[in-house]
C-alpha positions as CSV (number, residue, x, y, z in Angstrom):
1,X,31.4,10.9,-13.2
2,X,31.3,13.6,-10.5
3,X,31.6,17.3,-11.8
4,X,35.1,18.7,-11.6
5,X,35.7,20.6,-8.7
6,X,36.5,23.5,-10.8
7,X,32.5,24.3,-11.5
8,X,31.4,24.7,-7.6
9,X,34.3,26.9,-6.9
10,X,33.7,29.2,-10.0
11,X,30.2,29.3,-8.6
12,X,31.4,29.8,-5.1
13,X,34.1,33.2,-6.5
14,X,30.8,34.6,-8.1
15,X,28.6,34.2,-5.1
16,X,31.5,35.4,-2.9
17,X,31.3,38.1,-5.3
18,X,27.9,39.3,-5.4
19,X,27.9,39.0,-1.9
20,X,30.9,41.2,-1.5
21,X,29.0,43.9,-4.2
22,X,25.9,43.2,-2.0
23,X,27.8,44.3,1.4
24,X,29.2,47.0,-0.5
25,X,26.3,49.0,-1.0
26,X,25.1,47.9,2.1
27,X,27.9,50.0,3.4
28,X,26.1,52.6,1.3
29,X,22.7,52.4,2.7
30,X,24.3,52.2,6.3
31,X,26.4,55.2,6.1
32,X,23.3,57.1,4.8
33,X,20.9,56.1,7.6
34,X,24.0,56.9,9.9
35,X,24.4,60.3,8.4
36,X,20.7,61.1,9.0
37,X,20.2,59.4,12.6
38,X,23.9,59.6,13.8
39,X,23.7,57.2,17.0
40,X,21.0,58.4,19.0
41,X,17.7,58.1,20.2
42,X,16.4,57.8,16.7
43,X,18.9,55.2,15.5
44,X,17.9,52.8,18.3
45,X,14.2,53.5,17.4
46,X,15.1,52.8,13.6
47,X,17.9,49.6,14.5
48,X,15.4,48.5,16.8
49,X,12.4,48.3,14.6
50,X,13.9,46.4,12.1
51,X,15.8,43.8,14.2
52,X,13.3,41.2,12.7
53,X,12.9,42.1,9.0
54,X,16.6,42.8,8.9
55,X,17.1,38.9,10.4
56,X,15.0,37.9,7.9
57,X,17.0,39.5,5.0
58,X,20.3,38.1,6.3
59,X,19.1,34.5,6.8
60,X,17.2,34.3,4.0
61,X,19.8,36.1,1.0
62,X,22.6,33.4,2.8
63,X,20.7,30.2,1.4
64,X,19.5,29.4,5.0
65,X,16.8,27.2,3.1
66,X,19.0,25.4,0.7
67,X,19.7,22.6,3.4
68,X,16.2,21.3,3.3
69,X,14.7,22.3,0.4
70,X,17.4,21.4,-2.2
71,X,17.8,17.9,-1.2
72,X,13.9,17.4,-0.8
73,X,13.0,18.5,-4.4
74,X,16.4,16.7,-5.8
75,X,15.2,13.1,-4.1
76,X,11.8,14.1,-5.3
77,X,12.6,14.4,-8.8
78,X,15.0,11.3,-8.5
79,X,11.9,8.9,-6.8
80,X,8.9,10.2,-8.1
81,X,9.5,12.3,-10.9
82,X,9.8,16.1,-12.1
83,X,6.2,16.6,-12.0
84,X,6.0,15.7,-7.9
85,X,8.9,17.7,-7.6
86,X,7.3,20.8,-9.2
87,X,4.4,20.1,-7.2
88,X,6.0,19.7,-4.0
89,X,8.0,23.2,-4.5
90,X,4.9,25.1,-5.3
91,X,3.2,23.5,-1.6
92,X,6.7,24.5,-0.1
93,X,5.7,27.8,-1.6
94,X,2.6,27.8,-0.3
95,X,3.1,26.8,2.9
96,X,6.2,28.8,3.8
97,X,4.5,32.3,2.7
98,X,1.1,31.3,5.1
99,X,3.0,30.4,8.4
100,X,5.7,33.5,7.4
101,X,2.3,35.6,6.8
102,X,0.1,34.7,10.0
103,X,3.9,35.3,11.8
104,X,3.6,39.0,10.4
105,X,0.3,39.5,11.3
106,X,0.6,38.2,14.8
107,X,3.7,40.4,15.2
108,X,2.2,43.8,14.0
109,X,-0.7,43.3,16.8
110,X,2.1,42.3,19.4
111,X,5.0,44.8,18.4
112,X,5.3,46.4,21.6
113,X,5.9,43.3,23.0
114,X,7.9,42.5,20.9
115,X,10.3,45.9,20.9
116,X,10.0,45.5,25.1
117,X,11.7,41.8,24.3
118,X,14.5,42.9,21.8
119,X,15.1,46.4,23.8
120,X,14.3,45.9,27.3
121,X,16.4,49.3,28.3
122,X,13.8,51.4,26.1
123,X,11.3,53.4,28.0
124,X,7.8,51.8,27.3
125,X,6.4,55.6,26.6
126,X,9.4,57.2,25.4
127,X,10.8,58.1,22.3
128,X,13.1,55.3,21.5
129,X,10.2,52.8,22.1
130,X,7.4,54.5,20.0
131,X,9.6,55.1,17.2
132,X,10.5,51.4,17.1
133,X,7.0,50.4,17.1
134,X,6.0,52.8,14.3
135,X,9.0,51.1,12.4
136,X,8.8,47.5,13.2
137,X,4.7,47.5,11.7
138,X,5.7,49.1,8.7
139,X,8.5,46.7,8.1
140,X,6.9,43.7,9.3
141,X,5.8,43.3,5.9
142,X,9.0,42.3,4.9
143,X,9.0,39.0,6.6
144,X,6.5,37.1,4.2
145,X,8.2,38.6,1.1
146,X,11.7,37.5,2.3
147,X,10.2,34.3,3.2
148,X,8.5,33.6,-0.9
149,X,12.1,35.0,-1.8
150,X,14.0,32.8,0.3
151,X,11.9,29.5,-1.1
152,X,12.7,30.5,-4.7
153,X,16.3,31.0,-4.1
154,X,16.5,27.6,-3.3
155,X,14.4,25.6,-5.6
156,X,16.6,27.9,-8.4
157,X,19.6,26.9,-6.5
158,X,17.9,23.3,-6.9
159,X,18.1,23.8,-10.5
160,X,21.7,24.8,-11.0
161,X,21.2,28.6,-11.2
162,X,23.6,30.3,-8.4
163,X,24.0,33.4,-10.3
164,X,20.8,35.5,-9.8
165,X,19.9,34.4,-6.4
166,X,23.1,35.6,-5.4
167,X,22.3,39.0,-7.1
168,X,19.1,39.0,-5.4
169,X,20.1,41.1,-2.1
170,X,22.5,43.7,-4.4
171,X,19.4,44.6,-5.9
172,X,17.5,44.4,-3.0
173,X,20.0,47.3,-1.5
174,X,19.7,49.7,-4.6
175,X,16.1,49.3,-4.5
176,X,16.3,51.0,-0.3
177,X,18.9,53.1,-1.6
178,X,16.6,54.8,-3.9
179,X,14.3,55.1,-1.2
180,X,16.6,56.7,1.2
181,X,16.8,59.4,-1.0
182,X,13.2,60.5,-0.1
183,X,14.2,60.3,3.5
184,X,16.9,63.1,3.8
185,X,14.1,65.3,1.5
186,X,11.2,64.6,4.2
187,X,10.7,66.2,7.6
188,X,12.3,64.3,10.9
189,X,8.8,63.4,12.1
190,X,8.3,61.4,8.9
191,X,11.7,59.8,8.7
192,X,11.4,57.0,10.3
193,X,8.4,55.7,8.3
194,X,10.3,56.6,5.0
195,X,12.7,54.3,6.7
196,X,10.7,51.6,7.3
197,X,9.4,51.8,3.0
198,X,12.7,52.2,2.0
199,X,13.3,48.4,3.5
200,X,9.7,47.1,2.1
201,X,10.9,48.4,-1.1
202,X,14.3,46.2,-0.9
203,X,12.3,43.0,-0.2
204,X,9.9,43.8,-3.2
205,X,12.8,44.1,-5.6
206,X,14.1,40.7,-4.1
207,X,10.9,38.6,-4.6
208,X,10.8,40.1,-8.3
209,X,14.0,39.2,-9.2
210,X,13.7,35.5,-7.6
211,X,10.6,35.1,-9.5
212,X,12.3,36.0,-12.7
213,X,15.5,33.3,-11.4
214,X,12.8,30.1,-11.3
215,X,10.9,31.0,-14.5
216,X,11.7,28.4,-17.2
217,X,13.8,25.7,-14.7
218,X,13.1,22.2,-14.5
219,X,12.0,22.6,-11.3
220,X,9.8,25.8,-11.2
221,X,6.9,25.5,-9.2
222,X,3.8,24.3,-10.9
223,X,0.3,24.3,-9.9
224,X,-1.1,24.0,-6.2
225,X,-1.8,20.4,-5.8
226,X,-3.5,19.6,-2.3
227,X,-1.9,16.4,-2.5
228,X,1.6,17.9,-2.5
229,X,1.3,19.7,1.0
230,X,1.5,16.7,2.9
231,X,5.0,15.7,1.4
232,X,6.4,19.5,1.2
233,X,5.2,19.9,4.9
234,X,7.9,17.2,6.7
235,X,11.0,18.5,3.9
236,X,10.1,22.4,5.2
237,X,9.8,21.0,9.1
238,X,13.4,19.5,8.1
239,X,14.4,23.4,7.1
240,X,13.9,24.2,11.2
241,X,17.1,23.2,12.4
242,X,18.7,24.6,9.6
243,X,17.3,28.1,9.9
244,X,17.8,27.8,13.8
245,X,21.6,27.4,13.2
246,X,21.8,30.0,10.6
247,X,20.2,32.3,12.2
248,X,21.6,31.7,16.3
249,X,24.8,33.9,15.0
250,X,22.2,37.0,14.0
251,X,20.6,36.3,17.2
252,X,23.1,36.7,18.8
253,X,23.8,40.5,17.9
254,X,19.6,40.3,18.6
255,X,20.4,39.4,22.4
256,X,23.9,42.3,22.3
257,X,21.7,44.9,21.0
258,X,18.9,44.0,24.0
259,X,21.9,44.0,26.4
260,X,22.9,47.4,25.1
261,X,19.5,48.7,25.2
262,X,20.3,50.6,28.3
263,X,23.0,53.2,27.2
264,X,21.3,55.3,24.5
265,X,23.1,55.4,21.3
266,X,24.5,51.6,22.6
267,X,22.1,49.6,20.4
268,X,23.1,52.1,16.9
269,X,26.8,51.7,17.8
270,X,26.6,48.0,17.9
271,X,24.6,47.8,15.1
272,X,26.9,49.7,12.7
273,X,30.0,47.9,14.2
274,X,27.9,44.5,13.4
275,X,27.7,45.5,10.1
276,X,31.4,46.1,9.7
277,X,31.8,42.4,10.7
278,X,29.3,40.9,8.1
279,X,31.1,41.8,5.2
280,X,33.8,39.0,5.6
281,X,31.4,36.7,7.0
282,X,28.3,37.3,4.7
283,X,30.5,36.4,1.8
284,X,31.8,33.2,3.4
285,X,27.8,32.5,4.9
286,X,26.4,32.9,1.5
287,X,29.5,31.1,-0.3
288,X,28.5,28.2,2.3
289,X,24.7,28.0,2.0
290,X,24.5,28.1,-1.7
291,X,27.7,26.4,-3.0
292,X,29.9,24.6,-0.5
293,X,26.9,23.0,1.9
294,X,25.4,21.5,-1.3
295,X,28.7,20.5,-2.3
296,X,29.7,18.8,1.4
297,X,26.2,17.2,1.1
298,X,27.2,15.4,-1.9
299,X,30.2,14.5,-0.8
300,X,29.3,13.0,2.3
301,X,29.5,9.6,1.8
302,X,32.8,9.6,-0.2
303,X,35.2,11.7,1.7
304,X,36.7,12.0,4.8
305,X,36.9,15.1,7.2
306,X,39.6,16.6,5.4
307,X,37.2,18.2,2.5
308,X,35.7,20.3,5.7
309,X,38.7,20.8,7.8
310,X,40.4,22.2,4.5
311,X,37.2,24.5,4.1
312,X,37.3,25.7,7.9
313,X,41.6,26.4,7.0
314,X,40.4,28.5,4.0
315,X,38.0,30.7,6.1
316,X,40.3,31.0,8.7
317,X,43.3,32.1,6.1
318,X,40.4,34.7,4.9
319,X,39.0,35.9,8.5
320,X,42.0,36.0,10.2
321,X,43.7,39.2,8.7
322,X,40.5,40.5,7.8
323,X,39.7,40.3,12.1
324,X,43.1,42.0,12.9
325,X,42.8,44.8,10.3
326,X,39.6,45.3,11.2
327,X,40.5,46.1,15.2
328,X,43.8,47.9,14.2
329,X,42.1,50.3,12.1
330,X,38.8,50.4,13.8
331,X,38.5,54.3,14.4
332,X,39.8,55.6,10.7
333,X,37.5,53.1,9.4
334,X,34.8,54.1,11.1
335,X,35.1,57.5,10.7
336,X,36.3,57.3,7.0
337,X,32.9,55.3,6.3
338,X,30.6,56.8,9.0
339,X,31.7,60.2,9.8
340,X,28.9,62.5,8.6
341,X,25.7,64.2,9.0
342,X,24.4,63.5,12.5
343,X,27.1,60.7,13.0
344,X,29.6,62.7,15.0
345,X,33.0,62.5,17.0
346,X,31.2,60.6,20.0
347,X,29.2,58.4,17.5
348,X,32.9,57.2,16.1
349,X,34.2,56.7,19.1
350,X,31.7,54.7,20.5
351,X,31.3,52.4,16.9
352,X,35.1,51.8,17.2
353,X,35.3,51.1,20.3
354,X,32.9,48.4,19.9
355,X,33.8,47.0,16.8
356,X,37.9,46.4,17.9
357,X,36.3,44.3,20.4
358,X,33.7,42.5,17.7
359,X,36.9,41.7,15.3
360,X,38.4,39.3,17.5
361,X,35.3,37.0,17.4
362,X,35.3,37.7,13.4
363,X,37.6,34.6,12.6
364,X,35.8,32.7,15.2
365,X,32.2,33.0,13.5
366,X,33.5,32.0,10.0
367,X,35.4,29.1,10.8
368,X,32.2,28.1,13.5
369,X,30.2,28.7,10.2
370,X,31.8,26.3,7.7
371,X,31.8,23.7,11.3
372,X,28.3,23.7,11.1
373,X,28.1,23.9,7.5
374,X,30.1,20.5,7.7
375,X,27.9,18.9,10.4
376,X,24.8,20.0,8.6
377,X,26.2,18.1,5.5
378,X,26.8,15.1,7.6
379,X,23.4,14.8,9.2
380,X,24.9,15.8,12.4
381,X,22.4,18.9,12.5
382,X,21.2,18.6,15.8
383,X,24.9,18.6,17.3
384,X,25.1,22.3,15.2
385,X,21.9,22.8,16.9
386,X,22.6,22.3,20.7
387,X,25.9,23.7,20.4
388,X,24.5,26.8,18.8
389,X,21.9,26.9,21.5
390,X,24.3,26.9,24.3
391,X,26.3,29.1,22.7
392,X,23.6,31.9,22.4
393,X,23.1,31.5,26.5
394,X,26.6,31.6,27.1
395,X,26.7,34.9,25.3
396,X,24.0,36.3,26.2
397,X,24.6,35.9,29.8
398,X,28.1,37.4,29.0
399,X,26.4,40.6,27.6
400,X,24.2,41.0,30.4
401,X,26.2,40.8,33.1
402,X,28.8,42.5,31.9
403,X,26.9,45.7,30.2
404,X,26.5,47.3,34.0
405,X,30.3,47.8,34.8
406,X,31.5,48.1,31.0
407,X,28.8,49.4,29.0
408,X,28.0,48.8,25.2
409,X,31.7,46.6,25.6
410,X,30.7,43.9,27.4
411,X,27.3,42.8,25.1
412,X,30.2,43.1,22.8
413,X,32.5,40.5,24.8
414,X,29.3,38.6,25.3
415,X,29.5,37.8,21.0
416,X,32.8,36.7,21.5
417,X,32.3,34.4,24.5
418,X,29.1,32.9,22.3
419,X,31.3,32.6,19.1
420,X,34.4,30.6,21.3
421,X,31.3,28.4,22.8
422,X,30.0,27.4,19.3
423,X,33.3,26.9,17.8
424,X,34.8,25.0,20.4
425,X,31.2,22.8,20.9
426,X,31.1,21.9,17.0
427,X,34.8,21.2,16.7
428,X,34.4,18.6,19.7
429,X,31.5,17.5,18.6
430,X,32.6,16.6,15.0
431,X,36.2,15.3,16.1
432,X,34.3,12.6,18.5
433,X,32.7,11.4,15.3
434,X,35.4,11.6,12.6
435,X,34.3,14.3,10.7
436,X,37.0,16.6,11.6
437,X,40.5,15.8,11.4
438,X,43.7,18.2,11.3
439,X,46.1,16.3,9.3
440,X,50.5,17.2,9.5
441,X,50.1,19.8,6.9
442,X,47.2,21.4,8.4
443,X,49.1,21.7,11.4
444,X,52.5,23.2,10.2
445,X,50.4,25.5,8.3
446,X,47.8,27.1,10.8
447,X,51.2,28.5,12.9
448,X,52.5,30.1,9.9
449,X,49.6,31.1,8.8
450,X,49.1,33.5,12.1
451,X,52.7,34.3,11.9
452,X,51.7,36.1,8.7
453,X,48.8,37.7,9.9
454,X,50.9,39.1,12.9
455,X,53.4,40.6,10.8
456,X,50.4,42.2,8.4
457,X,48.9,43.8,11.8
458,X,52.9,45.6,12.8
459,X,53.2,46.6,9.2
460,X,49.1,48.3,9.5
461,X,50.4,49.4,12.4
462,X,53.0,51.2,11.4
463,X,51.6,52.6,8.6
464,X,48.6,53.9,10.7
465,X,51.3,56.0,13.1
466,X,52.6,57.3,10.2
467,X,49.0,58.3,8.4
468,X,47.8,59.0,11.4
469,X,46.6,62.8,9.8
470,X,45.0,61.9,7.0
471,X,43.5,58.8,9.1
472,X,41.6,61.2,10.9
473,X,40.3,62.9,8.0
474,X,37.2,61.5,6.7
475,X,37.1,62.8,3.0
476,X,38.9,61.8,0.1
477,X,42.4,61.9,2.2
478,X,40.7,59.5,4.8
479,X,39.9,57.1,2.3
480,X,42.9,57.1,0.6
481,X,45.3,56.5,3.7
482,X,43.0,54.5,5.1
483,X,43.1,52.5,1.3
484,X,46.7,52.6,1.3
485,X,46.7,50.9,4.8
486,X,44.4,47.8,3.9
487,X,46.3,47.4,0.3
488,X,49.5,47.4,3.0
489,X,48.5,45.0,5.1
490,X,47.0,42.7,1.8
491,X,50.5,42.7,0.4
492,X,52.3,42.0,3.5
493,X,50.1,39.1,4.8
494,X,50.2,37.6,1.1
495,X,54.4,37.8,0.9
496,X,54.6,36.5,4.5
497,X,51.6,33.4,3.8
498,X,54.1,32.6,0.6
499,X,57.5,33.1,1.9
500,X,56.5,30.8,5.5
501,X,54.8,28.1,2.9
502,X,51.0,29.1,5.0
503,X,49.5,29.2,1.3
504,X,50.1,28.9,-1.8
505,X,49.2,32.1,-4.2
506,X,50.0,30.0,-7.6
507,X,46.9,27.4,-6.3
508,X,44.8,29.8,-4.7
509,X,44.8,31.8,-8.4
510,X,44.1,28.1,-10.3
């Protein structure tokens, strides 16, 4: 009997959950490194130097390995038994915190290099370059540790435990938090290195807690056995496609912020407008890779493209007000959140700017997510692939060429001309093999659906003219108008998503 559906969603509102508790505090730890390093010279340095580690962190707390590894050690177990499946997660283990070590290792000697690939506008000899070299050794560390994390995850995601995995990067963020402390206690000079600690110190709390989520499962790993490597090798050379599609939307803010390298201040500004974005889409990217991608994999031989299409509807439903709110409200929100310390007027100005223009690719990347999700599901991982490839090209050519005549916007523009590229390619791609299909209700309900959202963006609207004082306050005022707006535009999209029949609030609370 298959598992009522009931049990993966449950799992899927907790890990949306911890996610959304794990962005939350990201906020935290973002707003403080804003308040110290505003969106200068420094902040570049600091975004800069933990491009990588930060990549890591994202695509490893979303799952990115669960495509791979939980289907190896699950036919494992089902062919040869739990003992070889054991044995084949400790090699997986093994192999996975090597190749992620040398990686480390080889970066730390070549981290100029490295810094002259992801910032090309730096200086080589100034101060934006030096400082991200000091930062990007001292975080390097990161990568294995994130790496041993991101194994574990999966082989307790293997074993039915979603809970603490998911938990995994909240902790990780009050472990940096604590950290960051230190920094605004410690001279300028040494800031940056403090910084760098405070984000060793988050992966260290990560790898602990993992450890403690496989001890006692069925399939925790047991001893090294040399004859195990050979079968855990192909099931982690499976993983590469995976991780490549996971992580080509986080490169692509990689390629933005090189593109934005030239205007100092551009590479902070995009950063903290990025991070804006990720809140809606890290909860649907970790929802995806731990619950629904699983879920879809399981599925895959009994159900038609509906299951996914319905999924991509759902994220859509989610994203789509989310995106509209998001570059409506763009400069209270910003400076309600940001607006502190070193982070001044100019900083806002510039964060906003660029994050109204990153919103309207914001329903684009979650529905493009759950696409590739379904294609993954579907052995169709080399169309996500390719498309995703293609995608980060188009974009980055985008951000190039249009970062001379309009500055930090057009590696902006470039995201949302790689997000239409991979959305468009995947939802080709999967039609032309019947894994897509948008049946008569989907259709009368995707109008009504932005018919709602438009009417929640007049009503913010409105209500934004009419705060508009205590909008640009950034205390307790700030956040309350700028609360009263979002609780606004929730109630209006939800009335108007009833009323036109776009959802159904009595299902979507079952």
């Amino acid at each position: 009997m298959s598992p009522a559906p009931e049990a993966p969603l449950r799992h899927a509102s907790t890990v949306a959950g911890l996610t959304l508790a794990s962005r939350v505090l990201g906020f935290v730890r973002d707003a403080a490194v804003a308040a110290l390093f505003g969106t200068g010279a420094v902040a570049d340095a600091a975004v800069a130097g933990l491009a990588v580690p930060q990549l890591a962190r994202r695509l490893l707390s979303e799952g990115a390995l669960n495509a791979a590894v939980v289907p190896g050690l699950l036919d494992a177990e089902r062919t040869a038994g739990i003992e070889e499946a054991r044995a084949r997660a400790a090699a997986a283990l093994a192999l996975i915190t090597a190749a992620a070590s040398l990686l480390a290792i080889l970066m730390t000697v070549l981290m100029p290099l490295v810094i002259a690939l992801l910032a090309p506008g730096f200086d080589w000899d100034g101060e934006r370059a030096e400082g991200a070299v000091l930062v990007g050794r001292l975080a390097i560390v990161c990568l294995p540790l994130m790496a041993m994390a991101g194994v574990l995850a999966a082989i307790a995601n293997a074993s039915g435990r979603a809970t603490l995995p998911a938990f995994a990067p909240v902790l990780s963020n009050i472990a940096v938090l604590l950290v960051l402390g230190i920094v605004f206690l410690v001279p300028e000079s040494r800031a940056l290195a403090w910084l760098a600690t405070a984000s060793v110190a988050g992966a260290v709390a990560q790898l602990g807690l993992m450890l403690a989520a496989v001890k006692g499962t069925r399939l925790a790993p047991a001893r090294l056995v040399r004859t195990a490597l050979p079968t855990a090798w192909p099931m982690l050379a499976e993983a590469g496609p995976s991780l490549l599609a996971s992580a080509l939307p986080q490169l692509r803010f990689l390629v933005a912020g090189a593109a934005a390298s030239g205007t100092v201040g551009g590479v902070a500004a995009l950063f903290y407008a990025g991070r804006l974005i990720e809140l809606p889409l890290g909860v649907i990217g970790a929802s995806t890779g731990a619950v629904l991608l699983p879920l879809l994999a399981a599925q895959a031989r009994s159900t038609s493209g509906n299951a996914g299409a319905r999924a991509a509807e759902a994220a859509l439903a989610l994203t789509l007000p989310a995106g509209l709110g998001l570059m409506v409200l763009a400069e209270p929100i910003v400076a309600v959140l940001f607006k502190r310390g070193a982070f001044d007027a100019e900083a806002v100005a510039a964060t906003s700017h660029v994050l109204a223009l990153l919103a309207f690719a914001l329903p684009v990347q979650a529905v493009e997510k759950i696409l590739a999700a379904i294609a993954f599901a579907h052995g169709a991982g080399r169309l996500a692939t390719r498309t995703g490839l293609a995608a980060l090209v188009a974009g980055g050519a985008a951000g190039f060429a249009l970062a001379g005549p309009l500055g930090i916007a057009g590696p902006a523009l470039g995201i949302l001309v790689s997000s239409a590229v991979g959305l468009v390619g995947l939802a080709l791609g999967l039609a032309r093999r019947g894994l897509l299909t948008l049946d008569d209700a989907a259709r009368r309900r995707l109008p009504r659906l932005a018919f709602a959202a438009l009417a929640m963006t007049l009503a913010v609207l409105a209500a934004g003219r009419l705060l508009a004082g205590p909008l640009a306050a950034h205390g307790l005022a700030g956040f309350a108008a700028l609360a009263a707006c979002i609780v606004l535009g929730v109630a209006i999209y939800g009335v108007a998503a009833q009323l036109s029949g776009a959802l159904d609030l009595k299902v979507l609370r079952r």
